[in-house]
N, C-alpha and C positions, 0 to 999 in steps of 0.2 A: 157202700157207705151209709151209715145209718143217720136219718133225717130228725131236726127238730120240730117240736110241734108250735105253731103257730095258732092260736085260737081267739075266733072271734065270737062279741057277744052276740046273742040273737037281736031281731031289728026292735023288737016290743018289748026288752025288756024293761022291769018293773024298777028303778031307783032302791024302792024301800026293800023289796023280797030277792030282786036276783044277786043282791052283793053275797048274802049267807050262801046262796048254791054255788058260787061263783069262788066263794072260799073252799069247797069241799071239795070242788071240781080241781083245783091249783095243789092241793092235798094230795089229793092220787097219784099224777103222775107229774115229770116235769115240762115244765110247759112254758119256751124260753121269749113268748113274742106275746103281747094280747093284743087285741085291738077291739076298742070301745065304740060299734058299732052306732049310727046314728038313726040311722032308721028311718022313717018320720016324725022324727019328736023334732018339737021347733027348740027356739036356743035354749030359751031357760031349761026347759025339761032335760037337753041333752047334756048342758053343763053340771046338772043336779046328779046324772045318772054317772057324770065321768068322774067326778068326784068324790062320788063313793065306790068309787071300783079302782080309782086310779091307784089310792096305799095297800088295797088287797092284792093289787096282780105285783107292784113291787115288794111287797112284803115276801110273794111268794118266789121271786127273783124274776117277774117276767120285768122285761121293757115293752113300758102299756105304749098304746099308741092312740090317737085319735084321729077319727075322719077328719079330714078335710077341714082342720082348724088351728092354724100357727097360731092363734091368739089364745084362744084357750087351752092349746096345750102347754105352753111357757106359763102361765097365768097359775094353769094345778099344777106344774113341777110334773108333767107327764113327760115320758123318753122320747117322744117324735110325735109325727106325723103320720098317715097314709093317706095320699092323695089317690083320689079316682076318676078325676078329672083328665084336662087333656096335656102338653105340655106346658101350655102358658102357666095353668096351675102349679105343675112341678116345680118349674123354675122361680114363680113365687114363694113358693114355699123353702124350695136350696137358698134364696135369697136372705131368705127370713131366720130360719133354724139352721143353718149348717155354719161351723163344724161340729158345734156342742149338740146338737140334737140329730136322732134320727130320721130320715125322710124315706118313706117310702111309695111307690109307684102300681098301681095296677090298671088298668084295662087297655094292655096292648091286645091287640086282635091279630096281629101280622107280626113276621120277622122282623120289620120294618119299623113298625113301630116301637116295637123292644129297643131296637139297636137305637130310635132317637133318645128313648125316655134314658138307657142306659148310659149314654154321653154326658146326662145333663148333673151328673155328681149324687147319683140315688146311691140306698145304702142297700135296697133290694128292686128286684123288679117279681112282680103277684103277676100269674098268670090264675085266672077261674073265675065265679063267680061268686061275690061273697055267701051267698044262702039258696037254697033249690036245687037244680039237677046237675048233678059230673057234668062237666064238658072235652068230651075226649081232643078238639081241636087247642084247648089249653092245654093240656097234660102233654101233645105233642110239642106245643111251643116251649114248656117246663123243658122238657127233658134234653130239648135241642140247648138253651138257652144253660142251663146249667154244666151242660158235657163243650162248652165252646167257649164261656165266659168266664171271669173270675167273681162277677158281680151276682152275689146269691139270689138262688131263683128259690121262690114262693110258690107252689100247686098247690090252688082249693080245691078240695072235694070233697063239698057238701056231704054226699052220699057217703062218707067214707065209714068203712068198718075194721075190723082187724085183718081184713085181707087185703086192705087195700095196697095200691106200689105205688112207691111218691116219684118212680119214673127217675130216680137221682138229682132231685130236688134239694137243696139244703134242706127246705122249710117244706114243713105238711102244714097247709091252713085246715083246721076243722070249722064244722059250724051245723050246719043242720042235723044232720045224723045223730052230734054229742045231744042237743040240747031236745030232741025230740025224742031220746030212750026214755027207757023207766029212770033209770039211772045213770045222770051221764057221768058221774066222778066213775062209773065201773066202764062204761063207753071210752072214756079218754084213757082209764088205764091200761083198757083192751088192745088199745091203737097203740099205744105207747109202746107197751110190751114188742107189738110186733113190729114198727119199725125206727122207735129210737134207742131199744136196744140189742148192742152188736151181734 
């Protein structure tokens, strides 16, 4: 089964410079999920950065997402959520945005905790981490979690290149590897190539 790409923005990016690379990168290949990393930027800067990225990823048909903020995401007309918090978080947030918005979940560590966060009416469950190294104990959890569920599983992997196996994932999250090529609009069509099409 071939996976969608899910792509998040790096944690430093710029407001004013990454919206243009961010349009060339959406250009290349299709790329059905964004999500508008926060980073450390505090609110103003994060609302400033989501804002200009939010009509570029829908223009190009993604459904942007933003961390961990139901109010700012209804406020830009962004598609959801992605909480990375714990449940309490999730469930504020299904509280808040569901059923017109998307919400989604990541940092299960366990089976266990997949199977709570997957109850609580998520639209995905994210196994990995959003930017740095593979984590082959996620990629485990991915590929249980999508071969057992109906609720589509997320695999980050940072590191990823065009060889990489999204383990039967619906969703491939990229992040580090696109944004740190020469080139990543040629990086995400690399990827693409090899596992969003059949």
């Amino acid at each position: 089964m071939a996976s969608q790409l899910y792509l998040i923005t790096p944690a430093a990016a710029d407001p004013q410079s990454f919206a243009a690379t961010l349009a060339t990168v959406l250009e290349a290949a299709p790329v059905s999920a964004l999500l508008v990393r926060r980073g450390t930027l505090d609110d103003a800067a994060y609302a400033s950065l989501a804002k200009s990225l939010v009509g570029i990823g829908q223009a190009a048909g993604c459904a942007v997402l933003l961390q961990d903020d139901a109010v700012l995401a209804r406020r830009l007309g962004a598609d959801g959520v992605h909480i990375t918090g714990g449940a309490a978080a999730v469930k504020a947030a299904v509280g808040a945005l569901k059923p017109g918005l998307i919400v989604g979940a990541g940092n299960s560590k366990t089976r266990h905790d997949a199977m709570t966060i997957g109850e609580m009416n998520v639209d995905y469950l994210f196994f990995g981490p959003l930017d740095g190294a593979s984590d082959s104990n996620a990629a485990d959890l991915a590929e249980w979690w999508a071969a057992t569920f109906e609720i589509p599983a997320v695999l980050s992997d940072p590191a990823a290149t065009a060889a990489v196996d999204p383990r039967g994932a619906e969703f491939l999250a990229l992040s580090s590897s696109v944004w740190s090529a020469p080139d990543p609009a040629a990086a995400v069509s690399a990827i693409s190539n090899a596992v969003v099409t059949p």
